[in-house]
C-alpha positions as CSV (number, residue, x, y, z in Angstrom):
1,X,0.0,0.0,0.0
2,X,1.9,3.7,-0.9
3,X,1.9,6.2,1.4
4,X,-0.8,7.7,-0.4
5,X,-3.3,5.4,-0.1
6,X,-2.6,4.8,3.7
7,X,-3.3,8.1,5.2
8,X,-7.1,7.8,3.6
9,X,-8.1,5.0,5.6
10,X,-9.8,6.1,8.5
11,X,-9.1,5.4,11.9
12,X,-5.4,5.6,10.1
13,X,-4.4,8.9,10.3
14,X,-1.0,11.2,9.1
15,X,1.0,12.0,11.8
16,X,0.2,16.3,11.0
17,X,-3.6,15.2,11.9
18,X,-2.8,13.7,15.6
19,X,-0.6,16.7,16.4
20,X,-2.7,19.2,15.4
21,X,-5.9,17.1,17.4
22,X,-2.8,16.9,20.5
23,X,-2.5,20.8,20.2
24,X,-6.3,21.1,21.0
25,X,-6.8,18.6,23.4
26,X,-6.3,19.2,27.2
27,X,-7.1,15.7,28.9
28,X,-5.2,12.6,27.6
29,X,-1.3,12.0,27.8
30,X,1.4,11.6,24.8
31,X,1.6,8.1,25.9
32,X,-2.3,7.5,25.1
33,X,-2.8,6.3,21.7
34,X,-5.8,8.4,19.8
35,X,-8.4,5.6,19.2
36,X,-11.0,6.7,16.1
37,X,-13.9,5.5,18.7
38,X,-12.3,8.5,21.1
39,X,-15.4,11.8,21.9
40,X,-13.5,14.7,21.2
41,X,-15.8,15.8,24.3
42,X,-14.1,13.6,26.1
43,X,-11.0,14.9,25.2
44,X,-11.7,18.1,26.3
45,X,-12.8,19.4,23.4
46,X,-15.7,22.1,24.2
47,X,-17.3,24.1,21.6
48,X,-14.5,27.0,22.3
49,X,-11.8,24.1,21.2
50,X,-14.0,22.6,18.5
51,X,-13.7,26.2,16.6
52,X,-9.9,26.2,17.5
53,X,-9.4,22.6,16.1
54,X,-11.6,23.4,12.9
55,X,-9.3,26.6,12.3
56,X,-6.0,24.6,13.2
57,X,-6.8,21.9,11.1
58,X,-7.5,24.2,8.1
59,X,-4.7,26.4,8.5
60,X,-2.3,23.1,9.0
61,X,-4.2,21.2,6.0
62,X,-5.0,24.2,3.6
63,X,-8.1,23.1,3.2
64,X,-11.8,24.7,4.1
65,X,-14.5,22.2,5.7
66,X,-17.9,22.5,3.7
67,X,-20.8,24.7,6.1
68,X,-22.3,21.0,5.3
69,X,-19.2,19.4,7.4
70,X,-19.7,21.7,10.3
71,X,-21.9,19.7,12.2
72,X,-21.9,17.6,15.7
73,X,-21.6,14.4,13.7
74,X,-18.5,15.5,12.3
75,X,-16.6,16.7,15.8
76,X,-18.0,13.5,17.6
77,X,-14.9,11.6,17.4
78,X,-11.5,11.5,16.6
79,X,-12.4,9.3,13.5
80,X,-15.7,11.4,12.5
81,X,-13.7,14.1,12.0
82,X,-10.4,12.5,10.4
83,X,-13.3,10.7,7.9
84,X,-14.3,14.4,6.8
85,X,-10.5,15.4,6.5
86,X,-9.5,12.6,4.4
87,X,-12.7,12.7,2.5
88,X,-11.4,16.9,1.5
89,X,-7.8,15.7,1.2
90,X,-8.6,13.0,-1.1
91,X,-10.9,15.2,-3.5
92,X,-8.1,17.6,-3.3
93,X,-10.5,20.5,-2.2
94,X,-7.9,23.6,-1.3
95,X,-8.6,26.6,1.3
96,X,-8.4,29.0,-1.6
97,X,-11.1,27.6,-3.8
98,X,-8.5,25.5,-6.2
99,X,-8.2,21.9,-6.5
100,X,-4.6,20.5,-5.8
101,X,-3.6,17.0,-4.0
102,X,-2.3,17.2,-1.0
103,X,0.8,15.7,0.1
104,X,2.3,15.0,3.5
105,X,4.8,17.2,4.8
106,X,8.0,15.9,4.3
């Protein structure tokens, strides 16, 4: 499987997507793994956070969720919300309006 194809299964995140949720959340330690069945909620993630995880996550990704995406179904989980990411980075669906794949940082 290429690199590629790996970071769009869900529940199989890039690295850049478990920092950026680490940045945001407040109650579990480094040594925790992220499970996709993890409540953001329970994370710490209020609906302060869940504003500052959607703008981190854009700025980090350089892409814009959809109004459509903005609901509580998508900031239920750790994998709700890396299934809408990887859904946008797949379709190649840029901040700015243009259409570009996105790669991994190196």
């Amino acid at each position: 499987m290429s690199d590629e194809q790996m970071w769009t299964v869900p529940g199989d995140w890039v690295p850049l997507f478990e920092e950026v949720l680490r940045e945001q959340i407040q109650q579990t330690s480094d040594e925790r793994p992220l499970a996709a069945s993890d409540a953001l909620f329970d994370l710490g993630v209020d609906s302060f956070g869940t504003v500052e995880l959607l703008i981190a996550l854009e700025d980090r990704f350089g892409v814009r969720l959809p109004d459509q995406a903005l609901t509580a179904e998508t900031f239920a989980t750790v994998g709700s919300l890396w299934s809408v990411l990887a859904g946008l980075l797949q379709d190649g669906t840029r901040a700015g309006g243009g259409s570009a794949a996105w790669s991994p940082p190196v």
